[in-house]
Backbone bond lengths (Angstrom), bond angles and torsions (degrees), N, CA, C in turn:
res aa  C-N    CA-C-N  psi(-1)  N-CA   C-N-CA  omega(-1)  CA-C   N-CA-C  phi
1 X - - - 1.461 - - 1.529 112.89 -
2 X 1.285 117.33 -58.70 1.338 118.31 173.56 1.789 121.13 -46.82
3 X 1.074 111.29 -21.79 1.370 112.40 -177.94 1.640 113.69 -86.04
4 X 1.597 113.48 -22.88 1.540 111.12 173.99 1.326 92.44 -98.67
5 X 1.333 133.96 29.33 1.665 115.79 151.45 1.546 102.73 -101.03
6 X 1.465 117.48 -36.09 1.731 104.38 -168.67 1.081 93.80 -123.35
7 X 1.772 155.57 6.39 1.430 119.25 172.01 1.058 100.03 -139.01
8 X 1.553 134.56 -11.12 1.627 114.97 162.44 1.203 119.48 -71.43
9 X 1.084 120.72 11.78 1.780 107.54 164.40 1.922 115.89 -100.72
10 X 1.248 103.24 24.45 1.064 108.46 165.36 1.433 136.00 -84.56
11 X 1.438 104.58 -14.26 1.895 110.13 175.06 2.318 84.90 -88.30
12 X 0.944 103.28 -38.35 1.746 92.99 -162.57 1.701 96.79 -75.03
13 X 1.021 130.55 -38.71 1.642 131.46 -169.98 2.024 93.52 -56.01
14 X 1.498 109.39 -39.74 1.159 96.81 -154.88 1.404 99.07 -96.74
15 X 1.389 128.45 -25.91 1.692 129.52 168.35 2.058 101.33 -50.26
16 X 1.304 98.06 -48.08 1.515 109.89 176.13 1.904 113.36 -51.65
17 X 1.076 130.29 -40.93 1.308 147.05 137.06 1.488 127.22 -12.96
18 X 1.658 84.43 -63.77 1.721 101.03 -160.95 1.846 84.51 -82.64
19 X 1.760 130.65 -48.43 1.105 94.27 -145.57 1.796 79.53 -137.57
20 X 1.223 135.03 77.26 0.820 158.92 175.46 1.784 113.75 -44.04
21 X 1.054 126.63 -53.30 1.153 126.38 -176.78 1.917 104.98 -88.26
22 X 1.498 128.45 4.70 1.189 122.54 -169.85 1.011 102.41 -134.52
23 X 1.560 123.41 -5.00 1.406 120.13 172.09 2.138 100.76 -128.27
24 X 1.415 88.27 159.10 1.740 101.86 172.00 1.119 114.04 -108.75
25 X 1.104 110.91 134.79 1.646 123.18 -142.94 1.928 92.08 -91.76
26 X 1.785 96.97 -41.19 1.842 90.75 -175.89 1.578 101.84 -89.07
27 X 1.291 135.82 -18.28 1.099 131.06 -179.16 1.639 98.81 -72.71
28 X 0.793 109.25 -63.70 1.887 106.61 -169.05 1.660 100.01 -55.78
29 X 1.360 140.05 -41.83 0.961 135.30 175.88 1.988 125.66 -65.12
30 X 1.379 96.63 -35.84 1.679 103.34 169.52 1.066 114.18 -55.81
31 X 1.736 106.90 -37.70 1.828 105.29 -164.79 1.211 118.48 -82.57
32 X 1.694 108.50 -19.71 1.577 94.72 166.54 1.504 119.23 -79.50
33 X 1.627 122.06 10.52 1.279 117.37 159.52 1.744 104.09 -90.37
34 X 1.262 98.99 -70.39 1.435 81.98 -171.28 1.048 163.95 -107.49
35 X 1.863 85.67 66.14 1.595 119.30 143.61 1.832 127.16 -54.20
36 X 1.655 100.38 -36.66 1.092 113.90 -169.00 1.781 109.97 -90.48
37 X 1.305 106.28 30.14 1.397 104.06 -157.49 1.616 102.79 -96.01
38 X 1.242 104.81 -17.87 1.631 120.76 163.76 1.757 121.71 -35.32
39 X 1.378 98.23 -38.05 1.926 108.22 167.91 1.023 93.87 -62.50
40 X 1.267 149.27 -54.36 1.875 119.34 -169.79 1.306 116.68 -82.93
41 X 1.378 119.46 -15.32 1.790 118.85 167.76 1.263 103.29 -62.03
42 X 1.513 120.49 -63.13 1.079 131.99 -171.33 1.655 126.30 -59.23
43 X 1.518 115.72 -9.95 1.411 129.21 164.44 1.705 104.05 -101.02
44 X 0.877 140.44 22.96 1.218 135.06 -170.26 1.745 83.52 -142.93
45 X 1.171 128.86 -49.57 1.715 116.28 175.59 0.789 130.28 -90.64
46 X 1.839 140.81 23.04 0.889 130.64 -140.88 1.782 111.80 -71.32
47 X 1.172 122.93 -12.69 1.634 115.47 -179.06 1.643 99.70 -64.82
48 X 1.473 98.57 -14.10 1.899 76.65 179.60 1.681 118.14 -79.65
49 X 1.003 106.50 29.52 1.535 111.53 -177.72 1.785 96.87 -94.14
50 X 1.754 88.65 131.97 1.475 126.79 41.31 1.352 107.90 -121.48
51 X 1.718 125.27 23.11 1.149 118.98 179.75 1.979 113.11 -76.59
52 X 1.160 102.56 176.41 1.629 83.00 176.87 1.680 87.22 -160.92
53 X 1.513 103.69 141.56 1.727 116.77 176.70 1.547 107.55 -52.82
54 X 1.666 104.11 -27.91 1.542 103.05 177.14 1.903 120.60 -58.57
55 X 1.076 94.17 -29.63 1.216 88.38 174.30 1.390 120.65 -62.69
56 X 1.529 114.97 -18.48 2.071 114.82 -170.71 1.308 79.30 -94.10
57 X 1.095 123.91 -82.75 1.854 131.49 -170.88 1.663 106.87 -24.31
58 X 1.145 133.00 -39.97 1.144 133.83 -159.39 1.431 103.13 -99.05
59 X 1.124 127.37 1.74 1.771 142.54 -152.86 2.086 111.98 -102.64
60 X 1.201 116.37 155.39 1.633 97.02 168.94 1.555 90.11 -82.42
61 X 1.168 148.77 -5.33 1.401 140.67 164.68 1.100 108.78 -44.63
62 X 1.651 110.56 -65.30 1.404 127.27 -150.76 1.705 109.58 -80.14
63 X 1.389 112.73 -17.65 1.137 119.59 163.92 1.960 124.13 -50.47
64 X 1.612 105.12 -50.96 1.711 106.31 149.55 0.954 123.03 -68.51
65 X 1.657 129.63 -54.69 1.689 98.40 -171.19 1.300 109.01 -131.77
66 X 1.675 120.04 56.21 1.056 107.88 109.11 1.951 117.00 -141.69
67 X 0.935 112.20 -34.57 1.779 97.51 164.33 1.627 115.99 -36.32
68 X 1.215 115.28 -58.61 1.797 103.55 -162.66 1.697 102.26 -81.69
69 X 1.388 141.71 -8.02 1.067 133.00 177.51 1.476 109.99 -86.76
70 X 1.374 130.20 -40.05 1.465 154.73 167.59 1.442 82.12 -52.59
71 X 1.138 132.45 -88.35 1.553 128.43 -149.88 1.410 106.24 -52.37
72 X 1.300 128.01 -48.35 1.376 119.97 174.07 0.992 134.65 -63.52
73 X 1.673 125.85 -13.91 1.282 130.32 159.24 1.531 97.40 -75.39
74 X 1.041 101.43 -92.88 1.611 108.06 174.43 2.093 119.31 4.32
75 X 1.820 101.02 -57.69 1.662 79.37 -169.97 1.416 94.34 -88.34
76 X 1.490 131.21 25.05 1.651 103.28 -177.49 1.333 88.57 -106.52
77 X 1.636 143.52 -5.97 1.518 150.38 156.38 1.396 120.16 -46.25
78 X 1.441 96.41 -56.71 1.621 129.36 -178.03 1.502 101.04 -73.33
79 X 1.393 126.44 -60.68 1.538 109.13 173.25 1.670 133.52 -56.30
80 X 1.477 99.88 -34.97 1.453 110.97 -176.70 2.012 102.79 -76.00
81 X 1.412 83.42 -57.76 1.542 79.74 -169.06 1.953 141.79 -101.28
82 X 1.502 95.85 -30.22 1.490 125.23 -160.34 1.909 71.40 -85.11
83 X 1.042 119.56 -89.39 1.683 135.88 -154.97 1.948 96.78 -25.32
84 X 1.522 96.47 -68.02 1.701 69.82 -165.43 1.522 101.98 -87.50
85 X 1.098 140.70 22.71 1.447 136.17 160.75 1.821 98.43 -78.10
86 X 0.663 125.59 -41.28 1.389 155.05 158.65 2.124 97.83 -23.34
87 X 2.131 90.41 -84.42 1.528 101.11 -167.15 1.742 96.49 -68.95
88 X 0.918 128.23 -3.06 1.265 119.83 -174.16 1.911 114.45 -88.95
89 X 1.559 94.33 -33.71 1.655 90.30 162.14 0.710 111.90 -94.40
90 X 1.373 145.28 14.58 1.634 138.25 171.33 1.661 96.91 -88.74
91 X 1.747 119.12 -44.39 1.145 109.63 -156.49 2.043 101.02 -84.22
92 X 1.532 111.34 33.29 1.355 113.46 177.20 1.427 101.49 -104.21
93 X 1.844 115.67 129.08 1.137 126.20 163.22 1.254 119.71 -38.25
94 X 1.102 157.68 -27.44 1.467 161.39 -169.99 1.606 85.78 -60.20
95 X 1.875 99.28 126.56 1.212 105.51 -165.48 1.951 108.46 -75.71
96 X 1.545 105.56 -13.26 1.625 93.20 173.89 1.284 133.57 -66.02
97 X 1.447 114.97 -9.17 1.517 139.20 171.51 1.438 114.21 -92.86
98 X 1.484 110.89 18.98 1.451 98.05 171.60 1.843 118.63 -91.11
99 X 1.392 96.49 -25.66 1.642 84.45 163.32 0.934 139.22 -78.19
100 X 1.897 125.65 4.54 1.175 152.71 166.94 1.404 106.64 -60.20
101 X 1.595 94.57 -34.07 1.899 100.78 -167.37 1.520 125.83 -84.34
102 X 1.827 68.68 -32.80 1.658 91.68 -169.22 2.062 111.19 -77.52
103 X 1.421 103.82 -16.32 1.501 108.61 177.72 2.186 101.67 -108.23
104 X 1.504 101.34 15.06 1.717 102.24 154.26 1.535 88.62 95.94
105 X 1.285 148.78 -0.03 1.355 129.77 -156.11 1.564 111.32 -84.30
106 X 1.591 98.66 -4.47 1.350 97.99 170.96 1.672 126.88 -76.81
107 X 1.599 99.87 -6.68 1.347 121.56 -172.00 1.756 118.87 -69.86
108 X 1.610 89.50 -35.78 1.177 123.96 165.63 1.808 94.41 4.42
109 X 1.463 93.91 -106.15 1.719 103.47 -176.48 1.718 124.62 -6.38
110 X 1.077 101.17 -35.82 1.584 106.49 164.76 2.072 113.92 -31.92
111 X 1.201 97.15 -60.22 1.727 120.34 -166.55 1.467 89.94 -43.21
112 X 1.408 119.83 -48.12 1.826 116.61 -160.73 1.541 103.37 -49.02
113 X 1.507 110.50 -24.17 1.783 98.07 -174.79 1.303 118.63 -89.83
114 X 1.417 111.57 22.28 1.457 101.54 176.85 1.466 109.98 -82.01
115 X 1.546 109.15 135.53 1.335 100.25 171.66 1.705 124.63 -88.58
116 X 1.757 116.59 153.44 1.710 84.88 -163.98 1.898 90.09 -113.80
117 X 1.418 100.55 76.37 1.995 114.75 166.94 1.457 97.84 -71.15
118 X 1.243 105.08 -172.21 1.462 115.27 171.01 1.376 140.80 -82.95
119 X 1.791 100.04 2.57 1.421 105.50 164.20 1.710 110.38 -96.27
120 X 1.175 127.02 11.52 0.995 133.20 -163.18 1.457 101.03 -111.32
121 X 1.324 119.86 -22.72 1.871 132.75 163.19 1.333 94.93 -66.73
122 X 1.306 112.25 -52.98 1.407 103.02 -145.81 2.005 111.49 -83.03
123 X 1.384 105.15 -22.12 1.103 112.77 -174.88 1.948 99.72 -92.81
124 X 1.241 102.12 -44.55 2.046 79.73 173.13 1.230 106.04 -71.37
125 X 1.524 152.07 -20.36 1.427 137.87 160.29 1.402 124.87 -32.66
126 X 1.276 94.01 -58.34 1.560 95.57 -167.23 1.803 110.70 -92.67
127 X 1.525 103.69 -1.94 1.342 125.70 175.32 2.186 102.26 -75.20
128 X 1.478 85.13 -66.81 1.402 81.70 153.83 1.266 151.86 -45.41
129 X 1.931 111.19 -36.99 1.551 121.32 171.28 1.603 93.10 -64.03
130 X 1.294 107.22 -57.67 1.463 107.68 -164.95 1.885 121.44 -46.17
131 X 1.298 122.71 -28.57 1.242 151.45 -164.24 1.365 89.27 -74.87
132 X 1.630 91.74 -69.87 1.676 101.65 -167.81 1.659 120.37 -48.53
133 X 1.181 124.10 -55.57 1.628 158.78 169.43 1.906 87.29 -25.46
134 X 2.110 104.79 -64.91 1.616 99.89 -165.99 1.588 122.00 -49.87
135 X 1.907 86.73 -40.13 1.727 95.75 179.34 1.478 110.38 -58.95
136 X 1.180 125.85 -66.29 1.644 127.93 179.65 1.557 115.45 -19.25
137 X 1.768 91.14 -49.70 1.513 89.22 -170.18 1.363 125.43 -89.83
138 X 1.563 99.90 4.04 1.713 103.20 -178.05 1.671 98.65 -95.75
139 X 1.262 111.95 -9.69 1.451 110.68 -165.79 1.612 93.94 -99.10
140 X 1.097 119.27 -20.54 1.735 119.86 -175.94 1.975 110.36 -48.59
141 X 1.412 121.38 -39.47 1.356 115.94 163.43 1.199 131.04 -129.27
142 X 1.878 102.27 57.74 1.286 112.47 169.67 1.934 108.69 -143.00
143 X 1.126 83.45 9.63 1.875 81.60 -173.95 1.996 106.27 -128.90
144 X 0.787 100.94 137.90 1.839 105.48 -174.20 1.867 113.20 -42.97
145 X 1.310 103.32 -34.12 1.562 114.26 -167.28 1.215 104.51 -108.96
146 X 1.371 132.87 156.46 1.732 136.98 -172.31 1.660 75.11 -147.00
147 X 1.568 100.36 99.02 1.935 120.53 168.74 1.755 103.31 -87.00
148 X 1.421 118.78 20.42 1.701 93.44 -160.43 1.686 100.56 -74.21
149 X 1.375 115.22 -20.60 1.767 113.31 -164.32 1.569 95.22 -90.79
150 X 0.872 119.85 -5.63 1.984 116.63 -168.18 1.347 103.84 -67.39
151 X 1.567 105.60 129.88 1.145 154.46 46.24 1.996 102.17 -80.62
152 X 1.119 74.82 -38.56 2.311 85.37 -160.01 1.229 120.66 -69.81
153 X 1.344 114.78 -14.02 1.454 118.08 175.26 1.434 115.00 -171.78
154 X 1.266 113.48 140.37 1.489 105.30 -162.65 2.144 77.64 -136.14
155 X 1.596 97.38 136.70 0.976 110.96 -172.74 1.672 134.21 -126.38
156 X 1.583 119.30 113.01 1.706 98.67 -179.17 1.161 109.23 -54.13
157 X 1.405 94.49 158.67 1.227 112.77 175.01 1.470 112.69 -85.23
158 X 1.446 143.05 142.46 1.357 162.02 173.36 1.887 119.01 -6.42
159 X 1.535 115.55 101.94 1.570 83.73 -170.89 2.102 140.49 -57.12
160 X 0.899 93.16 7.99 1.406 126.35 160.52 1.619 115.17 -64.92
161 X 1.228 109.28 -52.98 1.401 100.75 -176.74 1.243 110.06 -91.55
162 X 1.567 122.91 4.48 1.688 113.15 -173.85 1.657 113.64 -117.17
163 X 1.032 85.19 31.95 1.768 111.83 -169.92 1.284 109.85 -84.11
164 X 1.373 126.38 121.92 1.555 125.14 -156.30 1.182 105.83 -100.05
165 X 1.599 130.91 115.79 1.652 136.23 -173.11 1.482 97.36 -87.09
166 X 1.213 126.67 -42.04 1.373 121.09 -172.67 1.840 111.85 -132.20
167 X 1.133 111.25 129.32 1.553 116.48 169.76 1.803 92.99 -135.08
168 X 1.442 96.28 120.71 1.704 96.93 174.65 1.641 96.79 -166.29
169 X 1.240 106.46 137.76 1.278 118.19 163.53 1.546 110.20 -94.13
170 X 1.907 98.01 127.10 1.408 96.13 -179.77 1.667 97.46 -107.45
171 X 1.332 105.85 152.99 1.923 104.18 174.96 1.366 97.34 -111.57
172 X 2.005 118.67 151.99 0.958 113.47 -163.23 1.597 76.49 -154.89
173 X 1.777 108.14 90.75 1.593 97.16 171.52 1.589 115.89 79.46
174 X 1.573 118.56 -107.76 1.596 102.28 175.76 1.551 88.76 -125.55
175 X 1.399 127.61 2.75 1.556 121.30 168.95 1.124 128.32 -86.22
176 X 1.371 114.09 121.63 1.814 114.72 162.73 1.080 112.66 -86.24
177 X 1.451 111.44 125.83 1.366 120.16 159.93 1.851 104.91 -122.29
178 X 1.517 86.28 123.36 1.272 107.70 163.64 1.830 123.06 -106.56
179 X 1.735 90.44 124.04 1.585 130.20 -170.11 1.560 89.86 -75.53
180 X 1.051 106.28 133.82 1.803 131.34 162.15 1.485 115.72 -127.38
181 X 1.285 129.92 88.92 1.269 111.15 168.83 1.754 112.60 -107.47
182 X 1.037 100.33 138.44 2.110 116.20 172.46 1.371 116.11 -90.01
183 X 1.007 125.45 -179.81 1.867 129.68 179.91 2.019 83.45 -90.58
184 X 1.303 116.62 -59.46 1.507 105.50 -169.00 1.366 109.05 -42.05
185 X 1.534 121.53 -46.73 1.789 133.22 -142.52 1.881 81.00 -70.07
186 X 1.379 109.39 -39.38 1.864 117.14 -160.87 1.262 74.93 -67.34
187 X 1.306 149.31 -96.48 1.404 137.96 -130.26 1.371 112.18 -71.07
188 X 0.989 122.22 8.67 1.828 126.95 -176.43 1.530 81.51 -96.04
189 X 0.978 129.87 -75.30 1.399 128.13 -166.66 1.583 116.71 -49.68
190 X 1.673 106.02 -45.36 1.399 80.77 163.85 1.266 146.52 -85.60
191 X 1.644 117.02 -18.47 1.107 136.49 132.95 1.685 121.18 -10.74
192 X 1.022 95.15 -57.44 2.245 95.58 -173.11 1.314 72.99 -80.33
193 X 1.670 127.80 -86.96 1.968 110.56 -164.33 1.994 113.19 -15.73
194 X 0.825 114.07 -84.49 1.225 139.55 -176.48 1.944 99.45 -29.52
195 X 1.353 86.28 -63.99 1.634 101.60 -178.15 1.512 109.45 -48.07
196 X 1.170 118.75 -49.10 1.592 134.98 -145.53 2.018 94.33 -88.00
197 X 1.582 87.41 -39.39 2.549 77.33 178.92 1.480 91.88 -98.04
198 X 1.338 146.55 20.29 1.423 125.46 169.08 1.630 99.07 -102.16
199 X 1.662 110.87 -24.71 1.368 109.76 -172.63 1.584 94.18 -85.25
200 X 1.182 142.58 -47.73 1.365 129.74 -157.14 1.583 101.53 -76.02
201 X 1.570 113.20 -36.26 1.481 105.58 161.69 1.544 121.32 -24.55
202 X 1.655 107.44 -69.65 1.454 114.14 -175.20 1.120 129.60 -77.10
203 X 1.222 113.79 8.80 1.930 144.76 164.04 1.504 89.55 -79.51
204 X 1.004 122.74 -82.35 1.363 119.96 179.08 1.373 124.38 -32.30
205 X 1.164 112.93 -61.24 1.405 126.19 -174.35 1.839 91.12 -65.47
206 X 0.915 129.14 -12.78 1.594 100.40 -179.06 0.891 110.73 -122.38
207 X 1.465 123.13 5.56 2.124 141.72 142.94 1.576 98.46 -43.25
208 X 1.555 106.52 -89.63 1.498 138.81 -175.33 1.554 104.68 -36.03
209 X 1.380 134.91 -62.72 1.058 130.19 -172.86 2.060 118.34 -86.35
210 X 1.372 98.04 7.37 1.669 99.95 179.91 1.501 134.07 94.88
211 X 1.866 103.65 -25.61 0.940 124.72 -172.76 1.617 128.81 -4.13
212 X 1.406 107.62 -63.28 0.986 109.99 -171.10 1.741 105.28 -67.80
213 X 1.153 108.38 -76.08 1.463 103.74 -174.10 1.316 111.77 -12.04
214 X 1.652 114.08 -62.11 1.510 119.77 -173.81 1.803 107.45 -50.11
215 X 1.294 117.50 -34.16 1.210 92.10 -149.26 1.999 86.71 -99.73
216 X 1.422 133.51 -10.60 1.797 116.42 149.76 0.978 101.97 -86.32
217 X 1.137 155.95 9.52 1.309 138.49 159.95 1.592 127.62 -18.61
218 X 1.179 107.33 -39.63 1.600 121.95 -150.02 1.919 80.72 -105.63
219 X 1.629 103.92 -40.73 2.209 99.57 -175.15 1.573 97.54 -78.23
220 X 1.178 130.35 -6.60 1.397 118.01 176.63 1.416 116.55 -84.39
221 X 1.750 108.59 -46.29 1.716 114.69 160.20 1.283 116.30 -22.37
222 X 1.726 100.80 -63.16 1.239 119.49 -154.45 1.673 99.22 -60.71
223 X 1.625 132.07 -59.98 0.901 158.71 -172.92 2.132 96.26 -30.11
224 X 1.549 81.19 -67.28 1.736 105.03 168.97 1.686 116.57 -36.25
225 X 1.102 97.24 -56.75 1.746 102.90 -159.52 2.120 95.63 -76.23
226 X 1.446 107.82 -34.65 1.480 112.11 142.57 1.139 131.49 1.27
227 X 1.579 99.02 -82.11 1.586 116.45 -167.64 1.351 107.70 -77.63
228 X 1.184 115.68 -14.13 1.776 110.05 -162.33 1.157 85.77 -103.66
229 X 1.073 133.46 -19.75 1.677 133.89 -167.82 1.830 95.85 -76.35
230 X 1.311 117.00 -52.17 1.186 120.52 177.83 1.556 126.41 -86.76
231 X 1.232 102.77 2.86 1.521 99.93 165.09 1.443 121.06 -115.03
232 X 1.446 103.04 11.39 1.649 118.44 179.95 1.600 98.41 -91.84
């Protein structure tokens, strides 16, 4: 879970980069969260075990109905409301919000001008498939189960990846805790590491270089010519 909050949005931040006007920068980024949104179904049902929501969410099923429907509610929440509630505590002097500022989150406020017409369905949809698709595939050799065929087939994962690097009991006082590590569990970890400074990189890079402004630039005009339209 922790890894589709801070480092799977690192393949979509940077597609968002490369092609800015054809991709959605919060739509492609929501969906690689919520894929992972199955941990709160799945703590709220637990008698349904041993089934798990991860299996639909994690699925090319679950990619239509439920990643791209979630994401479209989701970024018109996040644009209207969460985003500049968001740039608005970033843009507060209180010095614990300065790395908020310093990785652009104060920029935030920008998002409110998206308008949601019908290219705006159509482009976080497939912004969303696309989102969804990166997560699947970063999770394909780091998690025990490969859900992409589920309902129809639910699959181990590779004996290669279930290969145990560490089995050790550590004592801590009168507690044992016993350590399990796998080849998958190792690449999850480095994966979110990895994930988490390539994504704040391109947070940066789109602070430093303006990004955002440039890319509402043209929905803020619009926003503009708006108001004068209605106060004439």
């Amino acid at each position: 879970m922790p890894s589709s909050i801070i480092s799977h949005q690192a393949p979509g931040l940077w597609l968002k980069i490369l092609s800015p006007q054809k991709i959605d920068g919060t739509a492609i980024c929501i969906s690689t969260f919520v894929v992972d949104l199955n941990v709160i179904l799945d703590y709220f049902f637990p008698y349904l075990y041993p089934f798990s929501f991860r299996y639909i969410s994690h699925s090319l099923l679950g990619l239509i109905i439920w990643t791209i429907p979630l994401t479209l509610v989701f970024s018109m929440m996040v644009s209207r409301y969460v985003a500049p509630l968001v740039s608005r505590i970033a843009k507060n002097n209180f010095f614990l919000f300065k790395p908020l500022r310093y990785f652009g989150f104060d920029k935030f406020d920008k998002l409110k001008l998206k308008t949601f017409n019908k290219n705006f369905f159509i482009v976080t949809s497939y912004s969303a498939l696309i989102g969804g698709i990166t997560h699947l595939l970063l999770d394909l050799p780091s998690h025990e189960y490969i859900e992409l065929f589920y309902p129809w087939k639910l699959i181990k994962s590779w004996d290669f990846f279930l290969i145990i690097l560490v089995n050790q009991e550590i004592i801590i006082g009168e507690r044992t805790i016993n350590v399990i590590l796998t080849v998958y569990e190792l690449i999850w970890v480095l994966e979110t590491l990895v994930g988490l400074i390539i994504s704040l990189y391109f947070l940066r890079y789109i602070k430093t270089h303006n990004l955002l402004e440039t890319w509402y630039k043209s929905e803020e005009l619009k926003e503009k010519e708006y108001k004068m339209e209605a106060s004439e």
